[in-house]
N, CA, C, O and CB atoms as a CASP TS submission, in Angstrom:
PFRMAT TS
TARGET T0000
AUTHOR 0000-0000-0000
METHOD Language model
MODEL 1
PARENT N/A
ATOM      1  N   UNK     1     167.452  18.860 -92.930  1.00  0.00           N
ATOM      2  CA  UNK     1     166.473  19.856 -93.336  1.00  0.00           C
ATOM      3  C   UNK     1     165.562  20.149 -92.146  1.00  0.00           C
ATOM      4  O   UNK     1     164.928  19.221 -91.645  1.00  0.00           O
ATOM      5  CB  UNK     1     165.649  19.368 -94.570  1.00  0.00           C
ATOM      6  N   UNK     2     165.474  21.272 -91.715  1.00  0.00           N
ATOM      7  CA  UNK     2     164.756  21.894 -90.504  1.00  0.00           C
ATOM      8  C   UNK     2     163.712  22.694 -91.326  1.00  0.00           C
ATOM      9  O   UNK     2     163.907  23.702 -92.006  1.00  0.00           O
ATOM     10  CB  UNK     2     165.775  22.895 -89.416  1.00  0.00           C
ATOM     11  N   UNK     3     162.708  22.103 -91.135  1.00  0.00           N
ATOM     12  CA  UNK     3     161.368  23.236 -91.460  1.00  0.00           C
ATOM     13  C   UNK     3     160.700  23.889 -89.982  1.00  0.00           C
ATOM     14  O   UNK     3     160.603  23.280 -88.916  1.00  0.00           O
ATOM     15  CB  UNK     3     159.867  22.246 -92.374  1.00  0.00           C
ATOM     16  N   UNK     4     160.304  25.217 -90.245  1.00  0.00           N
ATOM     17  CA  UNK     4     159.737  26.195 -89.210  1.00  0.00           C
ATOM     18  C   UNK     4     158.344  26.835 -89.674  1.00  0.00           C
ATOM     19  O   UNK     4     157.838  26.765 -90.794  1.00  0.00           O
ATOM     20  CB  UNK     4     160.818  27.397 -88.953  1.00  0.00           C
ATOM     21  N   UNK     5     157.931  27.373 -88.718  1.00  0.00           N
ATOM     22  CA  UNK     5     156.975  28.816 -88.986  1.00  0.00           C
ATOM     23  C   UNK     5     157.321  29.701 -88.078  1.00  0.00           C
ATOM     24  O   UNK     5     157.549  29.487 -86.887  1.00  0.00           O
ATOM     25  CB  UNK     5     155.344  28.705 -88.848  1.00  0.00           C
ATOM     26  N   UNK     6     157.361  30.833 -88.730  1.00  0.00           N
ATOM     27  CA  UNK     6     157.495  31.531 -88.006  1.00  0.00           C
ATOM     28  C   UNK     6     156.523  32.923 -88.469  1.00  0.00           C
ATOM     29  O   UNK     6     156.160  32.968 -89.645  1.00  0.00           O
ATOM     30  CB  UNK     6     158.871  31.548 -87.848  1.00  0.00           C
ATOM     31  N   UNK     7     156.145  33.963 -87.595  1.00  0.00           N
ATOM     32  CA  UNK     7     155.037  35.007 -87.848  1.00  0.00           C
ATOM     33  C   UNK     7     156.135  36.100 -88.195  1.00  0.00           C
ATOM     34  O   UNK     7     157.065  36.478 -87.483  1.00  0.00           O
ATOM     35  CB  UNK     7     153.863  35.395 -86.431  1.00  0.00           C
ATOM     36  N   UNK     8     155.771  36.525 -89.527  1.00  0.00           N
ATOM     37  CA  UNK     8     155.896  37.539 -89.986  1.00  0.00           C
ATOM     38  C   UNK     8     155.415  38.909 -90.696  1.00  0.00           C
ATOM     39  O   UNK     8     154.295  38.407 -90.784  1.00  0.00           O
ATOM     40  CB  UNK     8     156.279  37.194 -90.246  1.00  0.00           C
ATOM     41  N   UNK     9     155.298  39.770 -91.092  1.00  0.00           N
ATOM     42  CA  UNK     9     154.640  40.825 -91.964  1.00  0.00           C
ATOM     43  C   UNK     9     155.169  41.080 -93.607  1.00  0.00           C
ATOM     44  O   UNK     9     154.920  41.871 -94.517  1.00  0.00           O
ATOM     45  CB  UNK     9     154.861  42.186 -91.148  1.00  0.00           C
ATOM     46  N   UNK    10     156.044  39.906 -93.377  1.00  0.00           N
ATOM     47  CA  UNK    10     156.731  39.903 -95.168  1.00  0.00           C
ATOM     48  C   UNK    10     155.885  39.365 -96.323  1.00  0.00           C
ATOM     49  O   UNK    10     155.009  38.546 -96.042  1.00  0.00           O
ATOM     50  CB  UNK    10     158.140  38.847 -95.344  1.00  0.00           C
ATOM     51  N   UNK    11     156.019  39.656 -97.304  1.00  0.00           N
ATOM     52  CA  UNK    11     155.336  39.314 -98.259  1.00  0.00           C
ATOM     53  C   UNK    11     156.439  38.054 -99.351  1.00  0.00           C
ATOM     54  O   UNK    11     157.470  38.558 -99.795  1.00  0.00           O
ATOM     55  CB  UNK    11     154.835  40.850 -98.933  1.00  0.00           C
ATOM     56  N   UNK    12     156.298  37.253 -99.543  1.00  0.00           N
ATOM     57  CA  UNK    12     156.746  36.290-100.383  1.00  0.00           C
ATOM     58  C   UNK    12     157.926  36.549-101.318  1.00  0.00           C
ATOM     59  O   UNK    12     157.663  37.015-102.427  1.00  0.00           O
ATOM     60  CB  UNK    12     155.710  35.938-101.085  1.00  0.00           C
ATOM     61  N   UNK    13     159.369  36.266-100.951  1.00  0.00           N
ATOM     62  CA  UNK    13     160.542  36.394-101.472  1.00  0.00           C
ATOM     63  C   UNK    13     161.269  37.579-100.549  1.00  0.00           C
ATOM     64  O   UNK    13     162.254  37.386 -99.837  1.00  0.00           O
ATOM     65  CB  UNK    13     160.386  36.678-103.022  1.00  0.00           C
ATOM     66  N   UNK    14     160.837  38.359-100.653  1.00  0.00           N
ATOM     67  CA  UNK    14     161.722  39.105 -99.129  1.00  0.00           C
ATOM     68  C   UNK    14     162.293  38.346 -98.011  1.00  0.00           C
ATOM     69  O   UNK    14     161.708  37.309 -97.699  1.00  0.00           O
ATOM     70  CB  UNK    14     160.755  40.009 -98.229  1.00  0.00           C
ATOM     71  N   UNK    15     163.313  38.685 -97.373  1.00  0.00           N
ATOM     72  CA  UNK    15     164.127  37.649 -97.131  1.00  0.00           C
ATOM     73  C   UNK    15     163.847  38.343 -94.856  1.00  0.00           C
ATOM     74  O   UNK    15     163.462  39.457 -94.499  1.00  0.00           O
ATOM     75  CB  UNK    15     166.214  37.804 -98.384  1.00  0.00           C
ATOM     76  N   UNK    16     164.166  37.360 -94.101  1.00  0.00           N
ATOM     77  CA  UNK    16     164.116  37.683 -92.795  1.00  0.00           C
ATOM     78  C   UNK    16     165.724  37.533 -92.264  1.00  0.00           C
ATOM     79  O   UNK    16     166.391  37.060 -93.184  1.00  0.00           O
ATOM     80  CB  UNK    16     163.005  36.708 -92.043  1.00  0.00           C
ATOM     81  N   UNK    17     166.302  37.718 -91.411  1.00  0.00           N
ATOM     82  CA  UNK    17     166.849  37.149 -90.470  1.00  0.00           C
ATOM     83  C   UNK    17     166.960  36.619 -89.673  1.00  0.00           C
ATOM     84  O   UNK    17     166.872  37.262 -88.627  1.00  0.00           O
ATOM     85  CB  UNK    17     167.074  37.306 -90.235  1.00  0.00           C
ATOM     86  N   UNK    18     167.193  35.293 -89.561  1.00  0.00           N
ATOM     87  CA  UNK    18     167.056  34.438 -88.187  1.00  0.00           C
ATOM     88  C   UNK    18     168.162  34.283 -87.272  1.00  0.00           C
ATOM     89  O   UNK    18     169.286  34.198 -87.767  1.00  0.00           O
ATOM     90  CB  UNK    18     166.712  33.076 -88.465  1.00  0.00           C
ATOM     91  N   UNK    19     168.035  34.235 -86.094  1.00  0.00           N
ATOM     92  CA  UNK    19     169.309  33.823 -84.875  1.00  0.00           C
ATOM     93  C   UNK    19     168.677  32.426 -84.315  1.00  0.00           C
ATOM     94  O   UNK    19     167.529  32.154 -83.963  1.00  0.00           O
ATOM     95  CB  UNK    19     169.517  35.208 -83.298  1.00  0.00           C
ATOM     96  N   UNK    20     169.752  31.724 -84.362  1.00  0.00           N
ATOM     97  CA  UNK    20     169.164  30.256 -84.061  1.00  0.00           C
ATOM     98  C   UNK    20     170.583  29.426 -83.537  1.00  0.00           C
ATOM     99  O   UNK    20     171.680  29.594 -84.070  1.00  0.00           O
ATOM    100  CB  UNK    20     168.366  29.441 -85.673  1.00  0.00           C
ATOM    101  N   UNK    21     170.355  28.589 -82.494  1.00  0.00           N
ATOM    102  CA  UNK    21     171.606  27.804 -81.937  1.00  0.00           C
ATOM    103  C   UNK    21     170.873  26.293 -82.102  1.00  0.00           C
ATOM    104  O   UNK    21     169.766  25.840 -81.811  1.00  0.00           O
ATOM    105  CB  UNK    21     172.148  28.293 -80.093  1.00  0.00           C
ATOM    106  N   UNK    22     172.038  25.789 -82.698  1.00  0.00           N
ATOM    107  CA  UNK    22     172.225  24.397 -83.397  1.00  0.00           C
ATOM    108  C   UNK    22     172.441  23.778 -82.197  1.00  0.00           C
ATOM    109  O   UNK    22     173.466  24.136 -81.617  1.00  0.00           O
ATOM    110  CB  UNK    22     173.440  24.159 -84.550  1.00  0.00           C
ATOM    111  N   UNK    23     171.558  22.696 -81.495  1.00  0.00           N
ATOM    112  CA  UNK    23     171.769  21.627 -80.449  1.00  0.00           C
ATOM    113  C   UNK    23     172.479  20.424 -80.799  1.00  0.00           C
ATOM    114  O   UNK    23     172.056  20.056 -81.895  1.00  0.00           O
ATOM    115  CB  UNK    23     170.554  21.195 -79.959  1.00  0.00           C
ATOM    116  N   UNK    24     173.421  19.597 -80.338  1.00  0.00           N
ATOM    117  CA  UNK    24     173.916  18.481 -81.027  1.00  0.00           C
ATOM    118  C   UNK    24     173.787  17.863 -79.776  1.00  0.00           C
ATOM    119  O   UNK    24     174.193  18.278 -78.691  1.00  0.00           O
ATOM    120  CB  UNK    24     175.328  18.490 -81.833  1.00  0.00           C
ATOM    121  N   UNK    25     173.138  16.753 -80.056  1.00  0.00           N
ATOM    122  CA  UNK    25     172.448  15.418 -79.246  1.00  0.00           C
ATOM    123  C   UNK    25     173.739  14.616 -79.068  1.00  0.00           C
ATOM    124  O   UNK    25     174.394  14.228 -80.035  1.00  0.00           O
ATOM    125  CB  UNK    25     171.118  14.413 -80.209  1.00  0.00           C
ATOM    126  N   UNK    26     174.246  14.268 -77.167  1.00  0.00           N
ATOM    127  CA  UNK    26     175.011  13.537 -77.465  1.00  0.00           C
ATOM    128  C   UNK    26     173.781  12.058 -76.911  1.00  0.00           C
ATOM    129  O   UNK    26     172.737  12.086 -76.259  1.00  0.00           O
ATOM    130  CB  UNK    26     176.605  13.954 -76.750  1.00  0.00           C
ATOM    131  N   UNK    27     174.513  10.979 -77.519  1.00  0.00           N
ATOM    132  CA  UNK    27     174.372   9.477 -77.003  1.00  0.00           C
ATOM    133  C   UNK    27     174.130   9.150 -76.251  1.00  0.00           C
ATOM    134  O   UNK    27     175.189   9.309 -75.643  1.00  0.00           O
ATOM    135  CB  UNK    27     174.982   8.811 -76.932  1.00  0.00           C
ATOM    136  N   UNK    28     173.301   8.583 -75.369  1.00  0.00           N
ATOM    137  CA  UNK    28     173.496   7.780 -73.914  1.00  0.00           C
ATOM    138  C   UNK    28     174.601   6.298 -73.873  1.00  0.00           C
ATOM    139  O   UNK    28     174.699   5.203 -74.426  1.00  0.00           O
ATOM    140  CB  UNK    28     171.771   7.193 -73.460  1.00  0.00           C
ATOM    141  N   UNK    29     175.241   7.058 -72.914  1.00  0.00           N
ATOM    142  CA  UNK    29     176.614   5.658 -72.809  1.00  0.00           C
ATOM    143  C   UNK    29     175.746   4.123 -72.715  1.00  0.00           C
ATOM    144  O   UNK    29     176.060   3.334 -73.607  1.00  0.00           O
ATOM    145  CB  UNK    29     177.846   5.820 -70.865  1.00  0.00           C
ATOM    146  N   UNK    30     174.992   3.776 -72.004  1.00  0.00           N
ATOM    147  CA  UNK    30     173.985   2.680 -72.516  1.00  0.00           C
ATOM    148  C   UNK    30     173.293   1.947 -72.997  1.00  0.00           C
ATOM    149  O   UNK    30     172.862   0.861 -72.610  1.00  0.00           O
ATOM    150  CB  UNK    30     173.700   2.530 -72.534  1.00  0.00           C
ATOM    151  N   UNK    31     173.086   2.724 -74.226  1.00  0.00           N
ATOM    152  CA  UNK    31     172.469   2.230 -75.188  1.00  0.00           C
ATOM    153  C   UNK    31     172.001   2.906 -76.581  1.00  0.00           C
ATOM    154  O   UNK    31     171.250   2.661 -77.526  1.00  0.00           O
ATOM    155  CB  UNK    31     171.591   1.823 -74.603  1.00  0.00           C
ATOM    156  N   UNK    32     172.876   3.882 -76.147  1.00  0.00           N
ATOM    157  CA  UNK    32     173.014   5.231 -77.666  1.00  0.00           C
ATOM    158  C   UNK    32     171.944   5.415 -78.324  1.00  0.00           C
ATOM    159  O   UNK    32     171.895   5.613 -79.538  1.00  0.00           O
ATOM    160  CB  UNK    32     174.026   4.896 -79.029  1.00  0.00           C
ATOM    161  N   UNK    33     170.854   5.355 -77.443  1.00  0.00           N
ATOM    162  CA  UNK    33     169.763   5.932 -77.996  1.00  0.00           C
ATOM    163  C   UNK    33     168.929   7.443 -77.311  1.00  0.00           C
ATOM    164  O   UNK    33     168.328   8.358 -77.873  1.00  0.00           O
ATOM    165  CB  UNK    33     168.877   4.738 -78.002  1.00  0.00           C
ATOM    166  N   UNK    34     169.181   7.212 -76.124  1.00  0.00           N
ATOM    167  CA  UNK    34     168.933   8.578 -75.236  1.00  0.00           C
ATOM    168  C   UNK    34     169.820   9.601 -74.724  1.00  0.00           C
ATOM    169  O   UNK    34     170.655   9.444 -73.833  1.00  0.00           O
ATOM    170  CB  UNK    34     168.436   8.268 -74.153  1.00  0.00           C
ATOM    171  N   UNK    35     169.458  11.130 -75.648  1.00  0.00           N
ATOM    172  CA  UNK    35     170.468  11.684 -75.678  1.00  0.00           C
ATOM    173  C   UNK    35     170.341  12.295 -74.591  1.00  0.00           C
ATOM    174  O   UNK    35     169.263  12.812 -74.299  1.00  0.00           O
ATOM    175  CB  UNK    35     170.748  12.306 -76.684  1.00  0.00           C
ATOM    176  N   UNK    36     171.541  12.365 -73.681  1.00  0.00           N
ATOM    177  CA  UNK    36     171.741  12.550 -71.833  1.00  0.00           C
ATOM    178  C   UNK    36     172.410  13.938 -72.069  1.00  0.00           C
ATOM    179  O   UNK    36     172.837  14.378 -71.002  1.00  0.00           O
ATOM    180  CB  UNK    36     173.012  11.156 -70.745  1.00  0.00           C
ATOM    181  N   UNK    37     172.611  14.663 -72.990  1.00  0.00           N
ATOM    182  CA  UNK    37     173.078  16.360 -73.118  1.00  0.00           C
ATOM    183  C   UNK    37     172.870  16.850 -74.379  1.00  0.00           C
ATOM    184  O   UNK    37     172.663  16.173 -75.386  1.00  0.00           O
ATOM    185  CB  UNK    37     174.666  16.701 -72.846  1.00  0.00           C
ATOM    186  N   UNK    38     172.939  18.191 -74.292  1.00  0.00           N
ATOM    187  CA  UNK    38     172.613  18.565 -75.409  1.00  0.00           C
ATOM    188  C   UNK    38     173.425  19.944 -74.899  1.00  0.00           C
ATOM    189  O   UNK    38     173.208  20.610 -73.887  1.00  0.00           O
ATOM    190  CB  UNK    38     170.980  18.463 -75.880  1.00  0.00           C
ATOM    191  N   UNK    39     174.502  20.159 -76.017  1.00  0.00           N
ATOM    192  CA  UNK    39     175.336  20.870 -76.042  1.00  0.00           C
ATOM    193  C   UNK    39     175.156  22.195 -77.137  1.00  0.00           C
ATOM    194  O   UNK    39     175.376  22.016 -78.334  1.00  0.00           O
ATOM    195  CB  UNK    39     176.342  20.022 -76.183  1.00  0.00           C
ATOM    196  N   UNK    40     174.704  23.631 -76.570  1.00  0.00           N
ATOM    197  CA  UNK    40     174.351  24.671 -77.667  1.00  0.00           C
ATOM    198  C   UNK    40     175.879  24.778 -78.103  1.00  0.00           C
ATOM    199  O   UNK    40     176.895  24.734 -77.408  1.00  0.00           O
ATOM    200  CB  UNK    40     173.520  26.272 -77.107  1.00  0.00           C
ATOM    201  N   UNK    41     175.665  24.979 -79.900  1.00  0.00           N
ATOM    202  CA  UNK    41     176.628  25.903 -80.575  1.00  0.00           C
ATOM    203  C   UNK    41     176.799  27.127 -80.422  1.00  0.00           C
ATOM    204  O   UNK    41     176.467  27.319 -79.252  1.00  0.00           O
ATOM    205  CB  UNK    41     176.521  25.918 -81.636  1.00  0.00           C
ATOM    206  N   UNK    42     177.027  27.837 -80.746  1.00  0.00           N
ATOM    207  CA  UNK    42     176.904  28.904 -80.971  1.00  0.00           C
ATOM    208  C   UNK    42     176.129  29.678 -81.842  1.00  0.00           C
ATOM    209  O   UNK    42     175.991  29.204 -82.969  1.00  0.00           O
ATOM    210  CB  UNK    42     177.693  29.052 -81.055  1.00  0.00           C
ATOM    211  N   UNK    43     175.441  31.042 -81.540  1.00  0.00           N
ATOM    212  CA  UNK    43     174.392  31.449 -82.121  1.00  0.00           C
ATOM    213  C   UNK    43     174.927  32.107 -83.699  1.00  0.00           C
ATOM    214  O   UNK    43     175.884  32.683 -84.215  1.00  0.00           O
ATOM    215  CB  UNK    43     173.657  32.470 -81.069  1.00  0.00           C
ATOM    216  N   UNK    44     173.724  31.625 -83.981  1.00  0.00           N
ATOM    217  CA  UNK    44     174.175  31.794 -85.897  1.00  0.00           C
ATOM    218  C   UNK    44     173.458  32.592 -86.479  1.00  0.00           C
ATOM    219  O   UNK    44     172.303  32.172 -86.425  1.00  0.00           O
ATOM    220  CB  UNK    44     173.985  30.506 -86.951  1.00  0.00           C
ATOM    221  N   UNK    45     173.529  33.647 -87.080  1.00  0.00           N
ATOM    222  CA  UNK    45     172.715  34.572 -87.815  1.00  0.00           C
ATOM    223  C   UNK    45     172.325  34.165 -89.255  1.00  0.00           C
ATOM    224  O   UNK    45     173.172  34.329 -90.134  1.00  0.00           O
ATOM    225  CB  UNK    45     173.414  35.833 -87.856  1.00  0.00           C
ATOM    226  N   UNK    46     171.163  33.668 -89.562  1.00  0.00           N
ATOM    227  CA  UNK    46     170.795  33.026 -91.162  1.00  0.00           C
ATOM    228  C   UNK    46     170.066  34.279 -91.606  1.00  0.00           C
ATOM    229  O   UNK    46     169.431  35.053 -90.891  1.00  0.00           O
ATOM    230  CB  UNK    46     169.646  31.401 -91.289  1.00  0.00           C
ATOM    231  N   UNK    47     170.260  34.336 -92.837  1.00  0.00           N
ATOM    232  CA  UNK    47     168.910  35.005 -93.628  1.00  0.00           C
ATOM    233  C   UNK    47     168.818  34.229 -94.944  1.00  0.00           C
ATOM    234  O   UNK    47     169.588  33.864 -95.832  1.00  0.00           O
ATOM    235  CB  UNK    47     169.065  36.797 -94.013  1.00  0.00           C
ATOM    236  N   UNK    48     167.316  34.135 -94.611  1.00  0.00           N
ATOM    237  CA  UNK    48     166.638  33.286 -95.289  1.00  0.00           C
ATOM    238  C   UNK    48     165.407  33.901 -96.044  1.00  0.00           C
ATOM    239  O   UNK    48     164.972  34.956 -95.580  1.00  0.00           O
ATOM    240  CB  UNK    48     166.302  32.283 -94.414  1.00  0.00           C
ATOM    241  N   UNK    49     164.617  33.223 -97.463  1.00  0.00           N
ATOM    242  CA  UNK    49     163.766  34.052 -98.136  1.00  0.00           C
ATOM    243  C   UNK    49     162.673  33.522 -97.460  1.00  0.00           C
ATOM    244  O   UNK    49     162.853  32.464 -96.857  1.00  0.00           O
ATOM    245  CB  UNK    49     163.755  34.045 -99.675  1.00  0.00           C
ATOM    246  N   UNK    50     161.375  34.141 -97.435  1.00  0.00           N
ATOM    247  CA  UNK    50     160.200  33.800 -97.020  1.00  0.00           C
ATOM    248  C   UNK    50     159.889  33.469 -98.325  1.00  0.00           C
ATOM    249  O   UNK    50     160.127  34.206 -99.282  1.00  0.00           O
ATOM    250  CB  UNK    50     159.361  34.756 -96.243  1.00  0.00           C
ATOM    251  N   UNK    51     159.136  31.912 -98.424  1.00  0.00           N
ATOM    252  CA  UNK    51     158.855  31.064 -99.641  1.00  0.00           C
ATOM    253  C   UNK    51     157.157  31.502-100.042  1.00  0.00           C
ATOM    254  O   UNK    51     156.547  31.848-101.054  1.00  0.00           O
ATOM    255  CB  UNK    51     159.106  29.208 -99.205  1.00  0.00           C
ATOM    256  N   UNK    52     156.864  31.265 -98.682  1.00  0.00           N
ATOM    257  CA  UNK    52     155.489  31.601 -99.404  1.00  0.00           C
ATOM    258  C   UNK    52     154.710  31.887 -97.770  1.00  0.00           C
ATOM    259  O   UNK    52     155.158  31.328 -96.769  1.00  0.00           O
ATOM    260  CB  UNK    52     154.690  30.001-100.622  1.00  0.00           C
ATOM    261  N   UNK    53     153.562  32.786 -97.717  1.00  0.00           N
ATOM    262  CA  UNK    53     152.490  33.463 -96.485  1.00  0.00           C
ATOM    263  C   UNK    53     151.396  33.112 -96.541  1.00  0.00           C
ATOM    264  O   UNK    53     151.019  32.721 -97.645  1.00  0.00           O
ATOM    265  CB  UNK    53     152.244  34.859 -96.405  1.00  0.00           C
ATOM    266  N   UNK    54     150.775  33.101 -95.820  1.00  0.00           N
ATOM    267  CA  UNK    54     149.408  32.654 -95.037  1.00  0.00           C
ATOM    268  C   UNK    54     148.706  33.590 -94.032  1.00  0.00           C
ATOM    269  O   UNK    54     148.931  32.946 -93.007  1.00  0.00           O
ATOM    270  CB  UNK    54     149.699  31.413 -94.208  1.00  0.00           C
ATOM    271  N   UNK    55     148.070  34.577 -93.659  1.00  0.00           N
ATOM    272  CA  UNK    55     148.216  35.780 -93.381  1.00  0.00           C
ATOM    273  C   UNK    55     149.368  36.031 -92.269  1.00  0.00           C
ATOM    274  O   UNK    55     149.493  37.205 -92.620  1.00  0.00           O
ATOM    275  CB  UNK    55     146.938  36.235 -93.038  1.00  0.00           C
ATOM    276  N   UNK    56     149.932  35.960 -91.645  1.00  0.00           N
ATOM    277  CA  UNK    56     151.171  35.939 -90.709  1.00  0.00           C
ATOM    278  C   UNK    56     151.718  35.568 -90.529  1.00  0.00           C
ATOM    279  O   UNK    56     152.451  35.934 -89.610  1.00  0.00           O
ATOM    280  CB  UNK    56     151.378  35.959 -90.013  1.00  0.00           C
ATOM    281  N   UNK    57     151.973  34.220 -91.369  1.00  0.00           N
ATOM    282  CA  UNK    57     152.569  33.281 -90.957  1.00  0.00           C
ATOM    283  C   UNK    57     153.545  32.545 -92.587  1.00  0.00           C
ATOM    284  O   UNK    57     153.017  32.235 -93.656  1.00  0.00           O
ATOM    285  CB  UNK    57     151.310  32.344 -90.120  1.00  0.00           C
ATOM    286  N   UNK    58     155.130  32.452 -92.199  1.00  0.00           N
ATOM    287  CA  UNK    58     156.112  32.600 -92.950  1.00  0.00           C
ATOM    288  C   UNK    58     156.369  31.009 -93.387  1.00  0.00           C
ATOM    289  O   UNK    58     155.707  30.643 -92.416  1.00  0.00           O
ATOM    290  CB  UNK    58     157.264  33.407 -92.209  1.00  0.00           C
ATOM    291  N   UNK    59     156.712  29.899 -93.934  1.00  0.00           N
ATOM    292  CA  UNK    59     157.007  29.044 -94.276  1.00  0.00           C
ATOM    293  C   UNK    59     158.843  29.215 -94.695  1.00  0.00           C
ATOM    294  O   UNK    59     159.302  29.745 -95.706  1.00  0.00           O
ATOM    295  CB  UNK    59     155.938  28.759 -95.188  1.00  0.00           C
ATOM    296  N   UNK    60     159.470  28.695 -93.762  1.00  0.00           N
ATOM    297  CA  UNK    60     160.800  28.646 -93.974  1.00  0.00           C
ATOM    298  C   UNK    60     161.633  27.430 -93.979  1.00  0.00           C
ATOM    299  O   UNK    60     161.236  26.451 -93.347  1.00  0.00           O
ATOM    300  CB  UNK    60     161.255  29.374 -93.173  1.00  0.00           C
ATOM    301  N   UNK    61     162.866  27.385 -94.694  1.00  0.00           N
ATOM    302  CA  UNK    61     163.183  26.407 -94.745  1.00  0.00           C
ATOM    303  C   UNK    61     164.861  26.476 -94.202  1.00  0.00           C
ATOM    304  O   UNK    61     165.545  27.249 -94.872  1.00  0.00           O
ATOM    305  CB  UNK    61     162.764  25.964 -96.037  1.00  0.00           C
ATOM    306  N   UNK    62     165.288  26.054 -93.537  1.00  0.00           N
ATOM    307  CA  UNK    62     166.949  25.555 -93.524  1.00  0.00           C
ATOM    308  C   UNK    62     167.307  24.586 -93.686  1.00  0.00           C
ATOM    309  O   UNK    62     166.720  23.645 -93.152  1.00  0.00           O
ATOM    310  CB  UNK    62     167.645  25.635 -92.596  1.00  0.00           C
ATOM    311  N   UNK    63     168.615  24.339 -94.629  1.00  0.00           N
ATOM    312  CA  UNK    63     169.055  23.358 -94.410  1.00  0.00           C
ATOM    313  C   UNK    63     170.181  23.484 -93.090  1.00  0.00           C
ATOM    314  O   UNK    63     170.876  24.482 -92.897  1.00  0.00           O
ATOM    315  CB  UNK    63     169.468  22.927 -95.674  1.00  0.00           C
ATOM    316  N   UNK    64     170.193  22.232 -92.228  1.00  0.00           N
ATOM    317  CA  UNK    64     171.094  22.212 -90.882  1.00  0.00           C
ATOM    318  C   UNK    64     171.567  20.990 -90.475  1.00  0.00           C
ATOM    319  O   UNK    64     170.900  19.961 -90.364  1.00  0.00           O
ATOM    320  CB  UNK    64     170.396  22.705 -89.701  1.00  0.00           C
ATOM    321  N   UNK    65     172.743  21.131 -90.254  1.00  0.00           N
ATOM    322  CA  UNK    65     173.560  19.311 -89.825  1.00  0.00           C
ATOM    323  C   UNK    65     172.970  19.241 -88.735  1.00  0.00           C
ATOM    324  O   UNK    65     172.980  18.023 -88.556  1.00  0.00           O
ATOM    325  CB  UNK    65     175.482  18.982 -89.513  1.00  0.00           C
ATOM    326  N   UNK    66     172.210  19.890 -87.446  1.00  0.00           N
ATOM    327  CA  UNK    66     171.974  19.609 -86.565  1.00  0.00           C
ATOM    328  C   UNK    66     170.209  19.895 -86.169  1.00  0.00           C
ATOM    329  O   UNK    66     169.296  19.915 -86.994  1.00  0.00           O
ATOM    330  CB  UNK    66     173.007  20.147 -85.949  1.00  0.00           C
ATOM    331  N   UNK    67     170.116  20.052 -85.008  1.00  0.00           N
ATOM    332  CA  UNK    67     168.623  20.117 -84.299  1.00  0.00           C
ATOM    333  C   UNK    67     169.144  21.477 -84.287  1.00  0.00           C
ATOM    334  O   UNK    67     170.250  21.903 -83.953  1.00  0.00           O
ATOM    335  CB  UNK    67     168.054  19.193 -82.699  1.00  0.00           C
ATOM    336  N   UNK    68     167.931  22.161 -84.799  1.00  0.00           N
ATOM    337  CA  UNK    68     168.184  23.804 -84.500  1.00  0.00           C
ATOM    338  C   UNK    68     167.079  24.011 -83.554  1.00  0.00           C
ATOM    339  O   UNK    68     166.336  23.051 -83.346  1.00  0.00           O
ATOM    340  CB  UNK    68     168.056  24.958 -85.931  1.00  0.00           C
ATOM    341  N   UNK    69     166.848  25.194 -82.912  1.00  0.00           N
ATOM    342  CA  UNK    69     165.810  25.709 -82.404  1.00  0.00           C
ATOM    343  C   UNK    69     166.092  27.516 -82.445  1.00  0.00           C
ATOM    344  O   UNK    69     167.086  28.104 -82.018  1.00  0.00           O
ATOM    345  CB  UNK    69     165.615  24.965 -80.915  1.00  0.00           C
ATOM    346  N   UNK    70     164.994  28.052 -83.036  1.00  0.00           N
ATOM    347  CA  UNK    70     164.881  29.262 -83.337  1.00  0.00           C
ATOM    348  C   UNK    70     165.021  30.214 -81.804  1.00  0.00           C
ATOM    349  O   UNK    70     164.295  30.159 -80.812  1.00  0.00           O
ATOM    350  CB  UNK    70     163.494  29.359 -84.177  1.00  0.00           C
ATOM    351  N   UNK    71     165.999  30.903 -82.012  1.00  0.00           N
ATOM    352  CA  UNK    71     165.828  31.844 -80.334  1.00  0.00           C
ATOM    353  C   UNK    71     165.235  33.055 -80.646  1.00  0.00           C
ATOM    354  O   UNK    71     164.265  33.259 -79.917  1.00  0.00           O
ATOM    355  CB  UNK    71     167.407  32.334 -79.416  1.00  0.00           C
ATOM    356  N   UNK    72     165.511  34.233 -81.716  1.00  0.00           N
ATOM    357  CA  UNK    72     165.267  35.591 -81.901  1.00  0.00           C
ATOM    358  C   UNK    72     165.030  35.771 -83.732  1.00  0.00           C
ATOM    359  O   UNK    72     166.086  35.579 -84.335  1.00  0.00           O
ATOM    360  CB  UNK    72     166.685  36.499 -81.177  1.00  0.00           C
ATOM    361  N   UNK    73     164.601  35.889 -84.056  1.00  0.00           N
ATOM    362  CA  UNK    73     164.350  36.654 -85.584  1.00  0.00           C
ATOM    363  C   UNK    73     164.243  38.296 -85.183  1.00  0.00           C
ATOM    364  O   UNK    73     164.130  38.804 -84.068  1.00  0.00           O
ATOM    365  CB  UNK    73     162.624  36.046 -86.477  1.00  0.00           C
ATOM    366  N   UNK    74     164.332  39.019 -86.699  1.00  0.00           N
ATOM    367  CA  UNK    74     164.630  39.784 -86.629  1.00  0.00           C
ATOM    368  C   UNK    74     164.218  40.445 -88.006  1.00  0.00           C
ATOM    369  O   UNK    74     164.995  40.100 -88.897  1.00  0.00           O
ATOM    370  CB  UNK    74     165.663  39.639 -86.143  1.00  0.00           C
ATOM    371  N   UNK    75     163.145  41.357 -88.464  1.00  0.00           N
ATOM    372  CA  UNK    75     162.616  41.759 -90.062  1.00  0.00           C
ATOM    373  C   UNK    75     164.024  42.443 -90.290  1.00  0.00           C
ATOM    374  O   UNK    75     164.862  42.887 -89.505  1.00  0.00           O
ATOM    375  CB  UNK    75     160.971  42.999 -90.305  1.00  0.00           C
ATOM    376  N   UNK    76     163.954  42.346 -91.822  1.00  0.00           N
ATOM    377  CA  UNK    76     164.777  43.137 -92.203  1.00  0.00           C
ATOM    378  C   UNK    76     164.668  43.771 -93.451  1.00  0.00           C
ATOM    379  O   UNK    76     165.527  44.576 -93.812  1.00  0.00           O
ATOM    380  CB  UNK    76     165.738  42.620 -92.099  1.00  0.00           C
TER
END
């Protein structure tokens, strides 16, 4: 579960589009705790509902097998 904020002009249940690439942490051969790369997936187009606002600001939720990090949104 990846929680975000992100700034939007939507009002509560209208839905956004997100572009976001999933990082997958590899291991450190040493002691598999420090991850020594981090390999992007490929970029993924989500749309997701805006749950609830705060004046600009969106409360979103994904669920994700990996470390995401948000690159581009997009209103829709």
């Amino acid at each position: 579960m990846t929680m975000g904020r992100l700034c939007v002009s939507r009002r509560a249940g209208q839905s956004v589009a997100l572009y976001f690439v999933a990082i997958q942490m590899e291991p450190d051969g040493d002691n598999g705790k420090t991850p020594v790369e981090m390999r992007l997936a490929k970029m993924v187009r989500v749309e997701v509902a805006v749950t609830k606002t705060r004046r600009c600001q969106a409360t979103i939720t994904i669920d994700a097998p990996a470390f995401v990090r948000i690159v581009r949104s997009e209103l829709e």
